[in-house]
PyMOL Python script that loads the backbone (N, CA, C, O; Angstrom):
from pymol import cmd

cmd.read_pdbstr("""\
ATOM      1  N   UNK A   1      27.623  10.670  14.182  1.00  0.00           N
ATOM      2  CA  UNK A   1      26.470  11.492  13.911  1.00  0.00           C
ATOM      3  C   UNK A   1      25.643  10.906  12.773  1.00  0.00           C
ATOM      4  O   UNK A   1      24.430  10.805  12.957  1.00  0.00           O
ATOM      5  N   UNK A   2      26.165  10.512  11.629  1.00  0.00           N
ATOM      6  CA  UNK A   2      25.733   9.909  10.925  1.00  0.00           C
ATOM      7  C   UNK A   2      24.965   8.507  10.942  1.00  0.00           C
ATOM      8  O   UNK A   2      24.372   8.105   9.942  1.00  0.00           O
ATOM      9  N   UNK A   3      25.008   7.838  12.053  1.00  0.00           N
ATOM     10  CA  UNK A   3      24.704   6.629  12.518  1.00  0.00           C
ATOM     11  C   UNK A   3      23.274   7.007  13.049  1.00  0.00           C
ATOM     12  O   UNK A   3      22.199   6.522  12.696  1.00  0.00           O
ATOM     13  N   UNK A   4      23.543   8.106  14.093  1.00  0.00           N
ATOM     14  CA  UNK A   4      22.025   8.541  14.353  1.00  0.00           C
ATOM     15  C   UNK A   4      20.955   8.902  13.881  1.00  0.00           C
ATOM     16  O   UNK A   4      19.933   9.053  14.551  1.00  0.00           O
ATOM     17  N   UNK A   5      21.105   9.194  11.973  1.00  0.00           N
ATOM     18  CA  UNK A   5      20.025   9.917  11.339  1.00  0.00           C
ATOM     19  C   UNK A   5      19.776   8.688  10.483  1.00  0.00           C
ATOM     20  O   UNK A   5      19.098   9.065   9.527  1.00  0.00           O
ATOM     21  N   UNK A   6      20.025   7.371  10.396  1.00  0.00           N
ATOM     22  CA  UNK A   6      19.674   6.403   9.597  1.00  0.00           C
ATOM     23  C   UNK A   6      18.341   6.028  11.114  1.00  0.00           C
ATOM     24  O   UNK A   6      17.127   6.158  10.953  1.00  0.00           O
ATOM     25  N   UNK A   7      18.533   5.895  11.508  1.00  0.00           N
ATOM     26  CA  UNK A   7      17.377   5.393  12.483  1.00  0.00           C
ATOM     27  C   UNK A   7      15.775   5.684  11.702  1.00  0.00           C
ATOM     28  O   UNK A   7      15.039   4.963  11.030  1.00  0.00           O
ATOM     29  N   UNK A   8      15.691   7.061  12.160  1.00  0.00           N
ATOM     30  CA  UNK A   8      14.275   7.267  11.109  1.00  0.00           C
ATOM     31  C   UNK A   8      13.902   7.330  10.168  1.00  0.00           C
ATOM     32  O   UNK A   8      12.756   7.545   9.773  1.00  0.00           O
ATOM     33  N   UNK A   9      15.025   7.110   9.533  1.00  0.00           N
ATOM     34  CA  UNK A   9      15.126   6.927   7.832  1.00  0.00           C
ATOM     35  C   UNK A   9      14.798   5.584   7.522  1.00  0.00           C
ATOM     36  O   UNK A   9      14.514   5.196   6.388  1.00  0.00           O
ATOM     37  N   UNK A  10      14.839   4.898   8.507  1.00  0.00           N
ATOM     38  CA  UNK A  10      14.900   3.172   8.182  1.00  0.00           C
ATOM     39  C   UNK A  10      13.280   3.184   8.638  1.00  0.00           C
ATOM     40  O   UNK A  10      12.274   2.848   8.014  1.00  0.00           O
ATOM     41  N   UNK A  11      13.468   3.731  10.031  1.00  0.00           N
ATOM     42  CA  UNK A  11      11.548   3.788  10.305  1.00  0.00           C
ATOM     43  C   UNK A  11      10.524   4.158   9.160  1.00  0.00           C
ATOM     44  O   UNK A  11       9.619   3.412   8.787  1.00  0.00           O
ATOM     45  N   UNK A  12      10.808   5.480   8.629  1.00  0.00           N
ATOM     46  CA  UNK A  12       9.803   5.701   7.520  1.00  0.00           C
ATOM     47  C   UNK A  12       9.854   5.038   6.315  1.00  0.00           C
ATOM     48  O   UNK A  12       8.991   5.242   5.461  1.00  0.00           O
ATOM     49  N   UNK A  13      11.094   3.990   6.082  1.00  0.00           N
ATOM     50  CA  UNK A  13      11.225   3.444   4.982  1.00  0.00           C
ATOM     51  C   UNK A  13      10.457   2.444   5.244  1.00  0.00           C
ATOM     52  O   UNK A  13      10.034   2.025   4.167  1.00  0.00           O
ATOM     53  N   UNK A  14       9.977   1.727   6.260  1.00  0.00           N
ATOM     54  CA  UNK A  14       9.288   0.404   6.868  1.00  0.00           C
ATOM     55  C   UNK A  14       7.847   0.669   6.793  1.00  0.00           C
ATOM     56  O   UNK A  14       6.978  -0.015   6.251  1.00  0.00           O
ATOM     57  N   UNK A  15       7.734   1.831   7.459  1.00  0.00           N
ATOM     58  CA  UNK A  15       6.194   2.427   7.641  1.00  0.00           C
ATOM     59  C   UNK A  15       5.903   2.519   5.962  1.00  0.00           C
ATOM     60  O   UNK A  15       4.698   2.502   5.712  1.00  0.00           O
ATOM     61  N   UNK A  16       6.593   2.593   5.034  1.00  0.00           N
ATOM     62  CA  UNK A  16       6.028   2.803   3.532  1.00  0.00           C
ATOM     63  C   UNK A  16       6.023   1.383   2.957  1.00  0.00           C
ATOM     64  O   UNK A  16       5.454   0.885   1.985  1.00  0.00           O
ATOM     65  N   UNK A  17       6.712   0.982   3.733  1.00  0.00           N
ATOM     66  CA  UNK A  17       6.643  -0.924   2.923  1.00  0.00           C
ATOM     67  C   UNK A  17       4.961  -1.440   3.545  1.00  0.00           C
ATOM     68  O   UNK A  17       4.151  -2.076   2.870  1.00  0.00           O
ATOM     69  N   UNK A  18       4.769  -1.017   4.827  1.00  0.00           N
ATOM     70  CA  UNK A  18       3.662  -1.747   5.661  1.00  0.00           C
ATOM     71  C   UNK A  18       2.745  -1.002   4.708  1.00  0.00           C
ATOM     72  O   UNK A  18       1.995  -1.624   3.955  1.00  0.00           O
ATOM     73  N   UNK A  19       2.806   0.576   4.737  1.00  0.00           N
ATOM     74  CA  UNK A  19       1.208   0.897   3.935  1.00  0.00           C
ATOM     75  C   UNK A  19       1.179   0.687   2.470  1.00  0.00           C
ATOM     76  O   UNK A  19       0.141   1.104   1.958  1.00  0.00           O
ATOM     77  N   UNK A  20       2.244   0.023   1.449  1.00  0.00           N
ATOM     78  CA  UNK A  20       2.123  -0.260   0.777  1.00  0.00           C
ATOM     79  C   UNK A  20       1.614  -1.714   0.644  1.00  0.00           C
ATOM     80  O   UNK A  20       1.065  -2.136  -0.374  1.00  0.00           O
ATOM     81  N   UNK A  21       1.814  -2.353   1.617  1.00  0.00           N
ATOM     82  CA  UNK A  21       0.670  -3.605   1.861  1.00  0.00           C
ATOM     83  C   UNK A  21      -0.272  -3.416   2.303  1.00  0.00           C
ATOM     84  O   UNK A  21      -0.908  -4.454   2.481  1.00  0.00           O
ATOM     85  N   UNK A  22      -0.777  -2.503   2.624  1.00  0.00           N
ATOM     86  CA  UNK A  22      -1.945  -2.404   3.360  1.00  0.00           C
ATOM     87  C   UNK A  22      -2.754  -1.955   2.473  1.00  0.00           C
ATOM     88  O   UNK A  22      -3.945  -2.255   2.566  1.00  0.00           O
ATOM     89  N   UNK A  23      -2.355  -1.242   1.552  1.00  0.00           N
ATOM     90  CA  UNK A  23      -3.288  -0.376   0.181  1.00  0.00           C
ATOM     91  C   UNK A  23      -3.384  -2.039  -1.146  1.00  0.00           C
ATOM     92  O   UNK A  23      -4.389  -2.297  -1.808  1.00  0.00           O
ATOM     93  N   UNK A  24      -2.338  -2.697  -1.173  1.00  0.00           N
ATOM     94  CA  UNK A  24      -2.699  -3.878  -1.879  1.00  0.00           C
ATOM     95  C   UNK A  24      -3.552  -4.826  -1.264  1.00  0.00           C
ATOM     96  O   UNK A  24      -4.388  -5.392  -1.969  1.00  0.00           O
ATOM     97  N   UNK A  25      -3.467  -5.093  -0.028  1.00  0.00           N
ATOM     98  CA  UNK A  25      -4.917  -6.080   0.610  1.00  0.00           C
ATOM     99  C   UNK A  25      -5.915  -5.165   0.216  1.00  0.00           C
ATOM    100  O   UNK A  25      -6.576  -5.162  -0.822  1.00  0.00           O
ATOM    101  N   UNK A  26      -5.936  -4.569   0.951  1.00  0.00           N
ATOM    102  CA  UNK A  26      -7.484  -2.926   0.839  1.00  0.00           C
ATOM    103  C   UNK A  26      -7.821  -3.650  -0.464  1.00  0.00           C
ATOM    104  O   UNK A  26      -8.713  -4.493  -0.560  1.00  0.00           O
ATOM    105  N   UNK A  27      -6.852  -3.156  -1.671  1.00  0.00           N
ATOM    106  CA  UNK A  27      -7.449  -3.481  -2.628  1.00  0.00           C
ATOM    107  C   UNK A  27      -8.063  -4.984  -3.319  1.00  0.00           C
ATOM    108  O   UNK A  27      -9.081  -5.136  -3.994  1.00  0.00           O
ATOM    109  N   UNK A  28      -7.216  -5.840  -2.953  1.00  0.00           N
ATOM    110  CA  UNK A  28      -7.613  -7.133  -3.481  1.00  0.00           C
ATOM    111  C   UNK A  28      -8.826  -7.785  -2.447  1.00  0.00           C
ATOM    112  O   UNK A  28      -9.584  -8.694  -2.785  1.00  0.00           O
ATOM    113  N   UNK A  29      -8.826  -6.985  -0.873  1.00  0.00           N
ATOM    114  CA  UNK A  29      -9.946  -7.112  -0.450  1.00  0.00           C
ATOM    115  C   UNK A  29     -11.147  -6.795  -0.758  1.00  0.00           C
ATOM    116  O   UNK A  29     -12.171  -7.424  -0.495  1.00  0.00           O
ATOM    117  N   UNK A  30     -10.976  -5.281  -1.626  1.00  0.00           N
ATOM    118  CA  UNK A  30     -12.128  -4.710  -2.037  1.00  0.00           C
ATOM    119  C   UNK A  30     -13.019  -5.277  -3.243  1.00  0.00           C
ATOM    120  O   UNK A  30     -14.173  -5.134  -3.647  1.00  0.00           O
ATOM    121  N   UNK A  31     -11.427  -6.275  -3.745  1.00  0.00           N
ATOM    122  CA  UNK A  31     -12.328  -6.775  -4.863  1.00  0.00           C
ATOM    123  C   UNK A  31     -13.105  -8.336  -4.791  1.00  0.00           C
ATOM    124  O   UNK A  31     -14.157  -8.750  -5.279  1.00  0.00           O
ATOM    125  N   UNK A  32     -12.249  -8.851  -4.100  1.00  0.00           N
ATOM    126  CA  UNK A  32     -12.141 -10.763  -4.089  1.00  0.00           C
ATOM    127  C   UNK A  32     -13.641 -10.604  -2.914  1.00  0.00           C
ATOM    128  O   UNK A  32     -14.536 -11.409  -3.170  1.00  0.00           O
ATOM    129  N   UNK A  33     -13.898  -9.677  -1.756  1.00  0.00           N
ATOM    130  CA  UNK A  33     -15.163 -10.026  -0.964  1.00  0.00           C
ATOM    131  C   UNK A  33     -16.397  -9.696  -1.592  1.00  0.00           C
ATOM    132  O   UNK A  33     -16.400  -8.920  -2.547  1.00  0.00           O
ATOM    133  N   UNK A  34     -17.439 -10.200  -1.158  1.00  0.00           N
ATOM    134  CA  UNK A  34     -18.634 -10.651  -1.556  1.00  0.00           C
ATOM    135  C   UNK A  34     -19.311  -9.952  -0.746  1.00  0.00           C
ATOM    136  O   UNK A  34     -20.267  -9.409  -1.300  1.00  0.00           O
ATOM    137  N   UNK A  35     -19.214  -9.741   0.328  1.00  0.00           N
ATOM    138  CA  UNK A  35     -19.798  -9.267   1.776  1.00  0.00           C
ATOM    139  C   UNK A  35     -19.828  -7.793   1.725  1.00  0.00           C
ATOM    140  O   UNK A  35     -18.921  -7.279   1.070  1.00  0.00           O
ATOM    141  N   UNK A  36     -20.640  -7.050   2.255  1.00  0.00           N
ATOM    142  CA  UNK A  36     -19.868  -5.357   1.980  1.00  0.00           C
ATOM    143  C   UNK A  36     -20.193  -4.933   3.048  1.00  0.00           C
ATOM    144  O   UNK A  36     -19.511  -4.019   3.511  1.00  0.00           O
ATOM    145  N   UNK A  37     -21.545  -5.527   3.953  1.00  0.00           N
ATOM    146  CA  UNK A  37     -22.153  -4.737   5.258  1.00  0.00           C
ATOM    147  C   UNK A  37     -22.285  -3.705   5.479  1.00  0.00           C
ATOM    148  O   UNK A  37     -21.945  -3.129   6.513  1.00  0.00           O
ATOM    149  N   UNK A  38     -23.131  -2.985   3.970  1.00  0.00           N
ATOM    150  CA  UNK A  38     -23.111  -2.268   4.212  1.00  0.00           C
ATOM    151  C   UNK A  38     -22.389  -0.980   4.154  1.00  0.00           C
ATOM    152  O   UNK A  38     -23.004   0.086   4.120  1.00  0.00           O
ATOM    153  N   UNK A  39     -20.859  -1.065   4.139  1.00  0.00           N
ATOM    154  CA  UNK A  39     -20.340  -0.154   4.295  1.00  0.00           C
ATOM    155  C   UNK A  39     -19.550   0.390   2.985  1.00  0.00           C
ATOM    156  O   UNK A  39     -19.295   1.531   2.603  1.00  0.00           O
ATOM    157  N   UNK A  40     -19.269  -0.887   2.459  1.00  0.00           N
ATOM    158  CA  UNK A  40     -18.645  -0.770   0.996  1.00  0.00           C
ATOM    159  C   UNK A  40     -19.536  -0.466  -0.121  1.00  0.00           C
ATOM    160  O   UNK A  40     -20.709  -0.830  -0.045  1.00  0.00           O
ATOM    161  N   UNK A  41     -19.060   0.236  -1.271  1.00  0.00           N
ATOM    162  CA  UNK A  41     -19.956   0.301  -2.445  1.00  0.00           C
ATOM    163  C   UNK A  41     -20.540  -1.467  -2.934  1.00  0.00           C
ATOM    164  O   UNK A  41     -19.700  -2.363  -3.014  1.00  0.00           O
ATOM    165  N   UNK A  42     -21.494  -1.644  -3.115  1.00  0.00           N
ATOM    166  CA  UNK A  42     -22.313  -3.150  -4.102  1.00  0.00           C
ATOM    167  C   UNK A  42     -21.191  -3.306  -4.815  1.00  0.00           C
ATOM    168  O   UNK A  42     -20.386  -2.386  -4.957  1.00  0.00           O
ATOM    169  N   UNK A  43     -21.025  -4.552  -5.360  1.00  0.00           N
ATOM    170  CA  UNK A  43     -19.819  -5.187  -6.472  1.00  0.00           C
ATOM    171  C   UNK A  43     -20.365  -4.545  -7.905  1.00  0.00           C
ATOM    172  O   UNK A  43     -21.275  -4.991  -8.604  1.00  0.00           O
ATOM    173  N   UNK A  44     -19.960  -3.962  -8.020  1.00  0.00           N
ATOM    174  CA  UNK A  44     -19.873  -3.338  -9.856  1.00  0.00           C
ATOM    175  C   UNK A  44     -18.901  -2.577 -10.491  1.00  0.00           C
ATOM    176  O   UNK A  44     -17.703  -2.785 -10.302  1.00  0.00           O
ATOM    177  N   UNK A  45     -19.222  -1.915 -11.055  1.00  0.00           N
ATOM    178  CA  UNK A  45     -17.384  -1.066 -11.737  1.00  0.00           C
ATOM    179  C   UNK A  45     -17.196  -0.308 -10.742  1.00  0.00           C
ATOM    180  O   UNK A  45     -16.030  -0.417 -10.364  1.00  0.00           O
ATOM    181  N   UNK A  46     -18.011   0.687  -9.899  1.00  0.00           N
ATOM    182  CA  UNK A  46     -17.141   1.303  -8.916  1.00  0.00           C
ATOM    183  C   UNK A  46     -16.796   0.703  -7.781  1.00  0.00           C
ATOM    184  O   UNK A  46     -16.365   1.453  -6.905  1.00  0.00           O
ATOM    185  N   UNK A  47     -16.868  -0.572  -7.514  1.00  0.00           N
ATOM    186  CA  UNK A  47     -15.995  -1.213  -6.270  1.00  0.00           C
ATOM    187  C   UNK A  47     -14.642  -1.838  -7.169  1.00  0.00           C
ATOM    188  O   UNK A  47     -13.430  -1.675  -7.028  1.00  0.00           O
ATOM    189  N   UNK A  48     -15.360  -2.530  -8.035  1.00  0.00           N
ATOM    190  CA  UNK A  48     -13.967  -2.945  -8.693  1.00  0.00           C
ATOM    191  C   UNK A  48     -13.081  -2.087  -9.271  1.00  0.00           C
ATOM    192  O   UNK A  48     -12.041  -2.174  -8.619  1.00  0.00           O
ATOM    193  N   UNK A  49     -12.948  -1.254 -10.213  1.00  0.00           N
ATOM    194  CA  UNK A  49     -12.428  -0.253 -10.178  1.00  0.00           C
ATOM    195  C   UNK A  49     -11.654   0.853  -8.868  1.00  0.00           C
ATOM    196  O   UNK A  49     -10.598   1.460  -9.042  1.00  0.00           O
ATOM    197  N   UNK A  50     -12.560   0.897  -7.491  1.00  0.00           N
ATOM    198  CA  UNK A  50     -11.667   1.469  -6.633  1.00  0.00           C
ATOM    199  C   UNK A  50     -10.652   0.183  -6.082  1.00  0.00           C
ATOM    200  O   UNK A  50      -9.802   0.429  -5.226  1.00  0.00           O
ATOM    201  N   UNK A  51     -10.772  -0.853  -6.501  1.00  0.00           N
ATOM    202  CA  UNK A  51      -9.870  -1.949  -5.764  1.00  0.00           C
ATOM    203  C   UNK A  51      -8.919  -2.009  -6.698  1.00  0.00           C
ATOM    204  O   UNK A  51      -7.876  -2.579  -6.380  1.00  0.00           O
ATOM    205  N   UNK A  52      -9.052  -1.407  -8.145  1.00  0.00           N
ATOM    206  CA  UNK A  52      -7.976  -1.351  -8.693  1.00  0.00           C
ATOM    207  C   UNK A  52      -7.102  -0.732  -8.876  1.00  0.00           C
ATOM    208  O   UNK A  52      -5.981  -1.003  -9.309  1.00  0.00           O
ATOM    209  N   UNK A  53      -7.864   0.776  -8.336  1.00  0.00           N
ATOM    210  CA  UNK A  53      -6.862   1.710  -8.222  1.00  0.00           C
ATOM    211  C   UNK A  53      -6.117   1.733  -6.882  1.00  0.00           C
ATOM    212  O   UNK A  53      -5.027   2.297  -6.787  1.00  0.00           O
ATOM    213  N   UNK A  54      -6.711   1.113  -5.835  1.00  0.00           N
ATOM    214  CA  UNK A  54      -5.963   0.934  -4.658  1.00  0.00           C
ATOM    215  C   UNK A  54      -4.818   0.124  -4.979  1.00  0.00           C
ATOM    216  O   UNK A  54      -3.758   0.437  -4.438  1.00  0.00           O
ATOM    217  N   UNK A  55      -4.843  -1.047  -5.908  1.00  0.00           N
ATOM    218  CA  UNK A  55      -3.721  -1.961  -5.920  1.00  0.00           C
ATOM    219  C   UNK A  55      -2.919  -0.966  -6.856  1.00  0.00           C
ATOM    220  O   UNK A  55      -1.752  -0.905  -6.468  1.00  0.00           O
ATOM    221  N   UNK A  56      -3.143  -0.220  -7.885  1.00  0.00           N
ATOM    222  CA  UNK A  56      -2.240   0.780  -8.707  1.00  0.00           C
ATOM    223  C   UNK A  56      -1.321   1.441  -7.658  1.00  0.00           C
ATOM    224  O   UNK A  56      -0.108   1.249  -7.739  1.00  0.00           O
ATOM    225  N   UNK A  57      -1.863   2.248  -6.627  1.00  0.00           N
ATOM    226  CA  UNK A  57      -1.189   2.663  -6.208  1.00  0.00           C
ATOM    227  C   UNK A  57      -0.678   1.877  -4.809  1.00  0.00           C
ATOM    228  O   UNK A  57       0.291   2.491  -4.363  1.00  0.00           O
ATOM    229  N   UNK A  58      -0.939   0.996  -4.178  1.00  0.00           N
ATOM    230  CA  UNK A  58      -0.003  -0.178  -3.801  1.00  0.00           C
ATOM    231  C   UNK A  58       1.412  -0.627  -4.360  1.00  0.00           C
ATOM    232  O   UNK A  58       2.522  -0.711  -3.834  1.00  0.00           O
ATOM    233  N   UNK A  59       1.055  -0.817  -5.305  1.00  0.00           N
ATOM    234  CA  UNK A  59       2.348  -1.255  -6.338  1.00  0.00           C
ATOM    235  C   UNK A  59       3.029   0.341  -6.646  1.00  0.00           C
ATOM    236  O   UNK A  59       4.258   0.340  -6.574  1.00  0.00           O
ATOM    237  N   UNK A  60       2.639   1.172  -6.849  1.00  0.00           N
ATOM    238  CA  UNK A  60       3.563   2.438  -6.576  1.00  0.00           C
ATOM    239  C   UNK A  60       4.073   2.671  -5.588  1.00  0.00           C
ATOM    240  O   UNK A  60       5.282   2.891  -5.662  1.00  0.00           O
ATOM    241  N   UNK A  61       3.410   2.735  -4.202  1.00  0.00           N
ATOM    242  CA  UNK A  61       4.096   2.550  -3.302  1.00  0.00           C
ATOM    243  C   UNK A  61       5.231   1.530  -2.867  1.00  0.00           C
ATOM    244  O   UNK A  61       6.243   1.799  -2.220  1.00  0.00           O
ATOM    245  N   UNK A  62       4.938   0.624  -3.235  1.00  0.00           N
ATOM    246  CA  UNK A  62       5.739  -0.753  -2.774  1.00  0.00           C
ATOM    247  C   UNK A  62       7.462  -0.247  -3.872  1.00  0.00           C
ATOM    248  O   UNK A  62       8.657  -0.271  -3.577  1.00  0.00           O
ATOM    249  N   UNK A  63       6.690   0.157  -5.161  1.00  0.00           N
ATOM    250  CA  UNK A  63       7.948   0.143  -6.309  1.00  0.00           C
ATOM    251  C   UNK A  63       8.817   1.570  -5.187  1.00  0.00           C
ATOM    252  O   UNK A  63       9.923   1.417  -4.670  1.00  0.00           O
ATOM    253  N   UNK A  64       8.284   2.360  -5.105  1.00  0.00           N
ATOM    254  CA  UNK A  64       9.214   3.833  -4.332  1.00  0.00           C
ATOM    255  C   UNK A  64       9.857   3.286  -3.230  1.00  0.00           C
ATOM    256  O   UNK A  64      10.998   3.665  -2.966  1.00  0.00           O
ATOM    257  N   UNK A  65       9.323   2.491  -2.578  1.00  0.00           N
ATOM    258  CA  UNK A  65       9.426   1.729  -0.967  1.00  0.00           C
ATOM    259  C   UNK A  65      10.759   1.014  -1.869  1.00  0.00           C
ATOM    260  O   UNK A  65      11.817   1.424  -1.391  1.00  0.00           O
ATOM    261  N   UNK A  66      10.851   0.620  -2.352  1.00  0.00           N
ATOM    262  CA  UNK A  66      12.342  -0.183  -3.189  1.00  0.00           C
ATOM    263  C   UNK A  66      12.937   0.024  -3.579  1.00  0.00           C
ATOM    264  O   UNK A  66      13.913  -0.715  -3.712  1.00  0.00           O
ATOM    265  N   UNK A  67      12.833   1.449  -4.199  1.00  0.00           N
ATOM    266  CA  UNK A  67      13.884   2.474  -4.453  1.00  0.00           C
ATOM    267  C   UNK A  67      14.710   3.137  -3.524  1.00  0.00           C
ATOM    268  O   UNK A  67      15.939   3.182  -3.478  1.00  0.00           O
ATOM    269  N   UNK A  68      13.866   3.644  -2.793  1.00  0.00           N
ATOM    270  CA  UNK A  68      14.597   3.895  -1.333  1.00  0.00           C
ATOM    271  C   UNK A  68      15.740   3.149  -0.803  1.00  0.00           C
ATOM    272  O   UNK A  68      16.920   3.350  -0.514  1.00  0.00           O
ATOM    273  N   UNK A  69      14.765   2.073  -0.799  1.00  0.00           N
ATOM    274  CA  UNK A  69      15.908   0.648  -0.140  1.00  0.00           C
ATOM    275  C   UNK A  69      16.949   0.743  -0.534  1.00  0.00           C
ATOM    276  O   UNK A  69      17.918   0.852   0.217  1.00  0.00           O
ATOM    277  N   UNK A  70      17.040   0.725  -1.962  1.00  0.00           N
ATOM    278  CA  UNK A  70      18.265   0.559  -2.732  1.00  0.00           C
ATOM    279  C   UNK A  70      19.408   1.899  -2.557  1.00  0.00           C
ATOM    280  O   UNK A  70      20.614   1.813  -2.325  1.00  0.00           O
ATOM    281  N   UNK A  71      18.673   2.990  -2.731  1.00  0.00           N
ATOM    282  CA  UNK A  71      19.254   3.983  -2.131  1.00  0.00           C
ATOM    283  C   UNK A  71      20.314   3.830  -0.345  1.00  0.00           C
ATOM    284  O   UNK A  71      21.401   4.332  -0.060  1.00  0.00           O
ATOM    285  N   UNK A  72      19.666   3.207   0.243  1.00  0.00           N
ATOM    286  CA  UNK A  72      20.191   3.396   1.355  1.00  0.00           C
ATOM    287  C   UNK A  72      21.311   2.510   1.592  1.00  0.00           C
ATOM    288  O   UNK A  72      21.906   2.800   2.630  1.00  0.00           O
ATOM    289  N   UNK A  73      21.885   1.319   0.831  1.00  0.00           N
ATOM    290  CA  UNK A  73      22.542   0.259   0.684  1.00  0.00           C
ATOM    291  C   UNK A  73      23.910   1.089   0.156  1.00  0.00           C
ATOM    292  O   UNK A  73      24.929   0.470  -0.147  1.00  0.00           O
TER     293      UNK A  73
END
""", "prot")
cmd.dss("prot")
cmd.show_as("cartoon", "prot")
cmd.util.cbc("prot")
cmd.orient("prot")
């Protein structure tokens, strides 16, 4: 029984590793492009600044995403 409830435990532990990469590109994307088309704020403190808080909480995520891990070992 116990074998069966690590399954989605391992899934949501994965799904938090992926969006914790996904919130650190976001962010280092938001900051390192030049391009915005439009859709992004112009390069100034509030793009850079939201790319930094995206990577803040990237790296929070990623750090919890590793705690877990360790937990489950």
């Amino acid at each position: 029984m116990r074998g069966q409830d690590r399954g989605p435990a391992q899934l949501t532990l994965y799904i938090s590793v992926l969006a914790s990469l996904a919130y650190l590109g976001g962010g280092i994307a938001l900051i390192a492009s030049s391009q915005s088309f439009g859709m992004l704020p112009e390069p100034g403190l509030l793009r850079y600044s939201m790319g930094t808080l995206l990577i803040i909480y990237g790296a929070f995520r990623a750090y919890r995403a590793y705690q877990r891990f360790q937990e489950n070992d």
